[in-house]
C-alpha positions as CSV (number, residue, x, y, z in Angstrom):
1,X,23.7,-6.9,-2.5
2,X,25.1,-6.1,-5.9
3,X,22.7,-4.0,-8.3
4,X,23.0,-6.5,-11.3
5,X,22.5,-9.9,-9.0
6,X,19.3,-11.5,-9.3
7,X,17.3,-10.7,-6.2
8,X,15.6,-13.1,-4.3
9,X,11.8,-12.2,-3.2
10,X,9.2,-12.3,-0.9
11,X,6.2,-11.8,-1.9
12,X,3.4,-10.5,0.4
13,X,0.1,-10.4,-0.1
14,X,0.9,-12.6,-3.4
15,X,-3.0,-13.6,-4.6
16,X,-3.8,-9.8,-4.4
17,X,-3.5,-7.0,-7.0
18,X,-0.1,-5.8,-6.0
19,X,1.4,-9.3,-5.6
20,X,-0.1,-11.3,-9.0
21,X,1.2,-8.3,-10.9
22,X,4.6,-8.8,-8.9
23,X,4.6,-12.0,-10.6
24,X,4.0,-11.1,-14.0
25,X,7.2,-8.2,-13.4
26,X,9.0,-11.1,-11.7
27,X,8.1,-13.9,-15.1
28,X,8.8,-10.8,-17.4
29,X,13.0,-10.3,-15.8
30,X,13.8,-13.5,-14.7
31,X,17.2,-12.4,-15.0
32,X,16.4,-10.2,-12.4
33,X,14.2,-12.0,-10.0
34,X,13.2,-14.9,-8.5
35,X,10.6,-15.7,-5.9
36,X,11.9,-17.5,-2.7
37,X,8.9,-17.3,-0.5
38,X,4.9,-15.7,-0.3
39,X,2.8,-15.1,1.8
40,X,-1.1,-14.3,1.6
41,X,-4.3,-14.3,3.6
42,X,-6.3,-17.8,2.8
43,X,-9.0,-15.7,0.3
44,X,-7.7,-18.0,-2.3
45,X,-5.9,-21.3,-1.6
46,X,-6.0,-22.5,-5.0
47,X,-4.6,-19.8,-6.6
48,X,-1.8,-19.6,-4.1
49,X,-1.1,-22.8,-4.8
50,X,-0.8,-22.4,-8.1
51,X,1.3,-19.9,-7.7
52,X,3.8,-21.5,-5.4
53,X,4.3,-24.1,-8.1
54,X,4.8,-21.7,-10.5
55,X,7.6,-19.7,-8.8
56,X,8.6,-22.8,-7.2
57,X,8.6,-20.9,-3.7
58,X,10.8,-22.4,-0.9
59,X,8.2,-21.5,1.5
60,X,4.3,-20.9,1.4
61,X,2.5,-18.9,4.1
62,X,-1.5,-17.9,4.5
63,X,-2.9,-16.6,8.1
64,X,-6.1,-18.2,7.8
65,X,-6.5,-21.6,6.3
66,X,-6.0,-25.3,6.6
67,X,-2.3,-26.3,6.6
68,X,-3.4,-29.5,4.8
69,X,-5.5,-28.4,2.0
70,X,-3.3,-26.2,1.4
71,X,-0.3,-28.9,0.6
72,X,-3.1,-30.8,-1.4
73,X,-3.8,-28.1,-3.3
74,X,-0.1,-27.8,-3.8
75,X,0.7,-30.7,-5.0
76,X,-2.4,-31.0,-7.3
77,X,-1.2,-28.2,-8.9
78,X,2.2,-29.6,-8.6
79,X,1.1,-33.0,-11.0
80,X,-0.5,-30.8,-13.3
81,X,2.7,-28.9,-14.1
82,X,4.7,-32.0,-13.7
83,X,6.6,-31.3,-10.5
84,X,5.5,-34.2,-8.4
85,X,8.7,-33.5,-6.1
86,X,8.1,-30.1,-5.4
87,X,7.2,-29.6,-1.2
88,X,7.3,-26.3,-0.3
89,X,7.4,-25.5,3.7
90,X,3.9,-24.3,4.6
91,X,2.5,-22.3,7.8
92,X,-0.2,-21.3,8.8
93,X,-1.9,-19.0,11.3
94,X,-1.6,-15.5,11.9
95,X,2.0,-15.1,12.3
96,X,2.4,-16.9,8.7
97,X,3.3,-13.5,7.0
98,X,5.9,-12.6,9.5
99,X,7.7,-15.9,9.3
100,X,7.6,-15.6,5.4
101,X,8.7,-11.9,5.7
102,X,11.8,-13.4,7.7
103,X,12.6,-16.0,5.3
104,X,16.4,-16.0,5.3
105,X,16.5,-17.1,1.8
106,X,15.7,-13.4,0.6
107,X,17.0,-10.3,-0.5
108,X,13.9,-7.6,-0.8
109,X,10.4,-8.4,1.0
110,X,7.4,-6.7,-1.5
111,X,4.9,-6.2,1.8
112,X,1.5,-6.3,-0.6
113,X,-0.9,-7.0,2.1
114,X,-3.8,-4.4,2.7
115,X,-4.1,-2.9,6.2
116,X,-2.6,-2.7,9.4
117,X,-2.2,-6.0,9.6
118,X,0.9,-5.7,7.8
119,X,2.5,-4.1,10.8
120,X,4.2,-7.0,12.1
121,X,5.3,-8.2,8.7
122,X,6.9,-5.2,8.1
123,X,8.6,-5.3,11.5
124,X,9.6,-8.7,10.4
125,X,11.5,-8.1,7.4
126,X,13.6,-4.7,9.0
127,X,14.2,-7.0,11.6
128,X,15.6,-9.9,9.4
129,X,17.7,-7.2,7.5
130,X,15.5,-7.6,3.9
131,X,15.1,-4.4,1.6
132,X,11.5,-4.0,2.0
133,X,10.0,-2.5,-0.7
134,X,6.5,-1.4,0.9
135,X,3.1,-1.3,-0.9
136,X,1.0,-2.1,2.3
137,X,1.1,2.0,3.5
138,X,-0.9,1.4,6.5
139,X,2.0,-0.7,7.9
140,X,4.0,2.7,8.1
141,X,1.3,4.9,8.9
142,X,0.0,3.2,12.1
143,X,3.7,2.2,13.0
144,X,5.4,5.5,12.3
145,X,8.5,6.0,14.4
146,X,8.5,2.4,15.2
147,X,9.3,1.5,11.4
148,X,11.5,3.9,10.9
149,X,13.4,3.2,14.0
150,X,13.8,-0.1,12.6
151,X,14.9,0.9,9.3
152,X,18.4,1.1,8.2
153,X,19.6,3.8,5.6
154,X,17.7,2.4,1.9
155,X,16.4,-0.5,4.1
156,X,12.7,1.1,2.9
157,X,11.6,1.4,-0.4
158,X,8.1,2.5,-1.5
159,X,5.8,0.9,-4.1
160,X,2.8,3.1,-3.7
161,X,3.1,4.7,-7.3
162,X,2.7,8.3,-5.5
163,X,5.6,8.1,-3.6
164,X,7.7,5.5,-5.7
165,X,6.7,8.8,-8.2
166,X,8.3,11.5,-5.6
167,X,11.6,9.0,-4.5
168,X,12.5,9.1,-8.1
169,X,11.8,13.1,-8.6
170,X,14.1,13.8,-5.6
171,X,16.8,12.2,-7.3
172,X,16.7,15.8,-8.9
173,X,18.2,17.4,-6.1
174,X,19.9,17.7,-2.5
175,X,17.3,17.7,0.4
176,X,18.0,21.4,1.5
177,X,16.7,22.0,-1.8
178,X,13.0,20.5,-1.7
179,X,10.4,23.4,-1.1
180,X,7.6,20.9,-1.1
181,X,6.0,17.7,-2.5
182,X,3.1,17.6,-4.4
183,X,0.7,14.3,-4.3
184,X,-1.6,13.8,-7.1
185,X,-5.1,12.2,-6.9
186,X,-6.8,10.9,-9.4
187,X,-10.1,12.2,-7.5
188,X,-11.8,9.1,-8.1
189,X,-15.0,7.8,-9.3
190,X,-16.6,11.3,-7.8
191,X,-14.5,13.9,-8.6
192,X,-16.6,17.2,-9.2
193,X,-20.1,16.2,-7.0
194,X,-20.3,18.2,-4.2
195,X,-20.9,16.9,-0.9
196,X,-24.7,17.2,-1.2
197,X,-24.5,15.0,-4.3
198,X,-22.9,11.9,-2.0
199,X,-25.3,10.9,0.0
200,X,-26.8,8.1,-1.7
201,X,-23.7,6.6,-3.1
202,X,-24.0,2.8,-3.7
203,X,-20.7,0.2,-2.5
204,X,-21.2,-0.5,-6.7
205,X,-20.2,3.1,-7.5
206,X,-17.8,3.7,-5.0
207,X,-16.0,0.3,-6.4
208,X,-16.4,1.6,-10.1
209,X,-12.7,3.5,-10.1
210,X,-12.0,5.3,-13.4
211,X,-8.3,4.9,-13.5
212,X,-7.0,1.7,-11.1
213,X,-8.2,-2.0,-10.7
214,X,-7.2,-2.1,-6.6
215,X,-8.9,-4.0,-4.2
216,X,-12.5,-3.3,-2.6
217,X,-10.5,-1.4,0.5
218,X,-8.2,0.8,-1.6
219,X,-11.0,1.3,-4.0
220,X,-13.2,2.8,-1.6
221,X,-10.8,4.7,0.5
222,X,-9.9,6.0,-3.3
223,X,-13.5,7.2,-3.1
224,X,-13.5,8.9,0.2
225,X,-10.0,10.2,-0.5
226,X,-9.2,9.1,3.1
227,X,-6.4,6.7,0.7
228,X,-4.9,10.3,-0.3
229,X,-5.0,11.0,3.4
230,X,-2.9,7.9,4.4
231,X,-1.1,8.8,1.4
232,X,0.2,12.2,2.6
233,X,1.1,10.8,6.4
234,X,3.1,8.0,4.4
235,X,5.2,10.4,2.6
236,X,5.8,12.8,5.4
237,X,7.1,9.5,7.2
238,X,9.1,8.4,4.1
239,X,10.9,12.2,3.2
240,X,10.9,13.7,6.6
241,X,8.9,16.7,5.0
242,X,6.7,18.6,7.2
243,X,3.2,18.2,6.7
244,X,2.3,21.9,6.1
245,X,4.6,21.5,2.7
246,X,3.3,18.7,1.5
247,X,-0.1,19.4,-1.0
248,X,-2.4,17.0,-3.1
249,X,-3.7,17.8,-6.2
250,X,-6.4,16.4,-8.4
251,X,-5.3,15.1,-11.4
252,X,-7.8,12.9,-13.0
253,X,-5.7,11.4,-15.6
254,X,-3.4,9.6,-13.4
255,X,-0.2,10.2,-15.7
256,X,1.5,12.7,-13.7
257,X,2.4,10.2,-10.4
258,X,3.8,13.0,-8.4
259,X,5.3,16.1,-7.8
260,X,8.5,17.7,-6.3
261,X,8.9,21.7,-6.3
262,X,12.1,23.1,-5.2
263,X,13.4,25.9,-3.7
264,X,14.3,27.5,-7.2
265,X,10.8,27.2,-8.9
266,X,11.5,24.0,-10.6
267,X,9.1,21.4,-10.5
268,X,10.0,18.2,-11.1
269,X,7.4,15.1,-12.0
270,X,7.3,11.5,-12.7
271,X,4.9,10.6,-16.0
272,X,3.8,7.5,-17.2
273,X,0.5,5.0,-17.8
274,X,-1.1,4.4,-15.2
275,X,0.5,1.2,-14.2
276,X,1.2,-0.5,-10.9
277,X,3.7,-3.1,-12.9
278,X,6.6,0.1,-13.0
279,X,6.4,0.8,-9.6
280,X,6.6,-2.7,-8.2
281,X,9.7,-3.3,-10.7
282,X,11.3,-0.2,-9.1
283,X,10.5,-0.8,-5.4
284,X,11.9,-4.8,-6.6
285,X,14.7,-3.7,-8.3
286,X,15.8,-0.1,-6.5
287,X,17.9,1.8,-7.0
288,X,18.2,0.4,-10.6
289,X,14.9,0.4,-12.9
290,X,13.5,-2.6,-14.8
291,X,13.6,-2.4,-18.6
292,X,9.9,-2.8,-20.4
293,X,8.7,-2.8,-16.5
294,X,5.6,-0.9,-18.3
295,X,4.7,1.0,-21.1
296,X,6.2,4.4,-21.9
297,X,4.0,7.5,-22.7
298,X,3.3,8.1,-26.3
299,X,4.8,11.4,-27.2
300,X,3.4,11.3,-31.1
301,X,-0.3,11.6,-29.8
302,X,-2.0,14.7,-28.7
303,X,-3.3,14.4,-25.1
304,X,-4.0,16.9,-22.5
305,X,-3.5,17.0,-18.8
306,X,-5.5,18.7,-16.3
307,X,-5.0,19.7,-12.6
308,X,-7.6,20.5,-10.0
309,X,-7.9,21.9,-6.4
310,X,-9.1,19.3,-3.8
311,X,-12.6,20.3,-2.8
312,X,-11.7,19.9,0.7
313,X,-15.6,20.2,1.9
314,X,-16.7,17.0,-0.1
315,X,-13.7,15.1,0.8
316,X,-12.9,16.1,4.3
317,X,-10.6,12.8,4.7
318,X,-6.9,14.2,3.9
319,X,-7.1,17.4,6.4
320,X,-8.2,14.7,9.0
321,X,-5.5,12.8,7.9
322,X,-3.0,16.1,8.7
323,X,-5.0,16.7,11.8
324,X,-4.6,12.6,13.2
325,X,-0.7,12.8,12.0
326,X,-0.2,16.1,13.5
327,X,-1.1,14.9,17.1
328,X,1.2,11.6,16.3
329,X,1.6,8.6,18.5
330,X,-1.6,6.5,18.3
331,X,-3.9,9.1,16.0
332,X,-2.9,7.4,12.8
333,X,-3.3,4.5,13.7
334,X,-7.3,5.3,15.3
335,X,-7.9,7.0,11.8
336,X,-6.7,4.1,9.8
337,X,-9.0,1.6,12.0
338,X,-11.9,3.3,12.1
339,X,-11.8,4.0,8.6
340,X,-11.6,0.3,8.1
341,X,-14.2,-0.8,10.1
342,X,-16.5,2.0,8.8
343,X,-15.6,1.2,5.1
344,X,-16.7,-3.1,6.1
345,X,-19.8,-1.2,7.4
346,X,-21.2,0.7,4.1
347,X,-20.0,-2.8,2.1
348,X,-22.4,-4.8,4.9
349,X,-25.2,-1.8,3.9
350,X,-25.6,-0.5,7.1
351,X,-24.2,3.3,6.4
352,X,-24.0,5.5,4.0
353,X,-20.8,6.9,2.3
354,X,-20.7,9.9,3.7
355,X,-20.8,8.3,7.0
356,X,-17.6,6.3,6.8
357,X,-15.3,9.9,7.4
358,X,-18.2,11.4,9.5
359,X,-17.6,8.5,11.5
360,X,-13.7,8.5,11.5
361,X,-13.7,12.0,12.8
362,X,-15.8,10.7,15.4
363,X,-14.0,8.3,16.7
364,X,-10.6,10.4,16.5
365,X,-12.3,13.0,18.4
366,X,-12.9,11.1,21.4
367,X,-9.1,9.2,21.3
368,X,-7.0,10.6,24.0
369,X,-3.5,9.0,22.5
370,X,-0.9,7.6,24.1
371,X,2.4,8.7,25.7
372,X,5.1,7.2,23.4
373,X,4.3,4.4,20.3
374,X,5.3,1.1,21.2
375,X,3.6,-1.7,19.2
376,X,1.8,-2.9,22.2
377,X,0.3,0.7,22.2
378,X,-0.5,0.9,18.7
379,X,-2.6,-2.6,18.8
380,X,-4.3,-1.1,22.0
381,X,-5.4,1.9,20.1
382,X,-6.5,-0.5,17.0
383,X,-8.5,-2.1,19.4
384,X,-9.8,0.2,20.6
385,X,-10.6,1.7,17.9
386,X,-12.1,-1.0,16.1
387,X,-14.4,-1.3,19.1
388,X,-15.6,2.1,19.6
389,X,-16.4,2.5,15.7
390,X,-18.3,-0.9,15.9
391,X,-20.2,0.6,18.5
392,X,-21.0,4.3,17.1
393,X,-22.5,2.1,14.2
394,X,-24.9,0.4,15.7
């Protein structure tokens, strides 16, 4: 695919956070990009809709909805913006994302869905020989080996802004040079309490994040931290760095994405606003960046930065993390389900927040693993998973 060609996109996830802002990076470079297919999960019809006129998609795709009001939505919006022949091909059902992720008509797949759910999506698009830039983490995490196996040399490209942040710092040298990588964390909306200070956290304050507008899952895993935990398995997976040289630090202003030290001393990071828009254009457009992707940092004003240890006693969630991706196979998978199911628990008010680790650890604790990853045995162990937490909370 040559660099300056307009790429052709899938868009994943498309009515969420990562994918409407996809859009906007996608309407700002038209030169650039244009959207072939998307792909979301039935939350919002009408907006999808609206959307598909609007990019005029080839191909529309949501995993739970009705096929039909769908297309009538479609083609409302369709009359409105005077495109009366526009017919998109539509599915539905739950293997709608992985058909649209396989859309031959496509250069890079942007994977923007939340959760494992992603998995086979992501397996989709290696499989169909797209560039997929990947925002949905958990598709990696749970599917480790099996992702990569499927992954060609630059066939994976990340969007998280973290590790978007540490792909662009290790541009700055060979990889016999990287000592380790450093993740930053904004520390979310509880950075500084204590552990005794969380026990009667609200869903409202653990949604209330001080730097990024995410969804309610990211949010709250941003809460709990257990986010910088999947965070530091998806960058060991991504940089083949071992996981005892990989740190995270707290860095409540969000400007300073990442972190690379190298063997020298040098340390080598990746600044600017906090804005999801730059890494989507990256991941979109990689290796080459997006001119006016996102604002630059403003060098005539005085501004601080500050970096803090991770109080590892309040937020317990990233050495779990370690611990789960440190036995392999199926434990990242467990840690990422039960965390899920946990965090739909304290939403539906029937834990606390302290209990959605507590219970994560729990469930991990009792997993016996399995003898090689497959996908059958990573949807077993979801299962599983998803079962056993469901039960430890009632």
């Amino acid at each position: 695919m040559p660099s300056d060609a307009q790429r052709r996109i899938v868009l994943l996830g498309s009515t969420g956070s990562i994918g409407t802002q996809a859009i906007d990076v996608v309407d700002g470079a038209p030169e650039r990009f244009t959207v072939t297919a998307l792909g979301a999960g039935g939350g919002n019809l009408p907006l999808l809709a609206r959307q598909a006129v609007h990019t005029r998609a080839q191909a529309v795709g949501v995993a739970a909805g009705d096929a039909a009001e769908l297309r009538q939505l479609i083609d409302e919006a369709a009359v409105q913006a005077g495109l009366t022949a526009y017919r998109p091909e539509v599915f539905t059902g739950p293997d709608a994302s992985s058909r649209i992720a396989a859309w031959p008509d496509a250069d890079v797949v942007l994977n923007g869905i939340t959760g494992s759910i992603g998995l086979a999506p992501t397996l989709a698009a290696l499989e169909a020989g797209h560039v997929l830039a990947l925002a949905n983490k958990e598709s990696l995490i749970v599917g480790g080996t099996l992702v990569k196996r499927a992954a060609r040399p630059g066939q994976l490209v990340p969007v998280d802004s973290e590790h978007s942040a540490l792909a662009q710092c290790l541009r700055s040298g060979a990889a016999g040079e990287v000592d380790r990588l450093v993740l930053t964390a904004s520390g979310g909306p509880f950075r500084g309490r204590k552990r005794s200070e969380l026990t009667g956290v609200t869903p409202a304050e653990a949604l209330a994040h001080p730097t990024w507008d995410m969804g309610p899952v990211v949010t709250t895993n941003s809460a709990t931290m257990v986010n910088k935990g999947l965070e530091l398995i998806e960058a060991h997976l991504l940089f083949d760095i071992p996981l005892d040289r990989i740190d995270v630090v707290v860095h409540p202003q969000s400007v300073v994405h990442s972190m690379v030290q190298f063997v020298d001393g040098s340390t080598i990071a990746q600044c600017s606003p906090p804005d999801m828009k730059l890494p989507i254009a990256l991941g979109m457009g990689w290796p080459d960046r997006v001119a006016g992707a996102a604002a630059a940092c403003d060098w005539t004003r005085a501004t601080s930065w500050t970096f803090e240890p991770l109080d590892a006693e309040a937020f317990p969630s990233v050495s779990l993390a370690k611990a789960a991706a440190t036995q392999g196979t199926t434990f990242p998978a467990v840690y990422n389900a039960a965390n899920e199911e946990a965090v739909a628990a304290f939403h539906g008010g029937s834990i606390g927040f302290l209990d959605i680790v507590d219970t994560v650890e729990s469930v991990l604790s009792e997993h016996s693993g399995s003898s090689e990853l497959t996908l059958e045995s990573v949807l077993e162990a979801e299962r599983w998973a998803r079962s056993r937490t469901r039960e430890r909370l009632r």
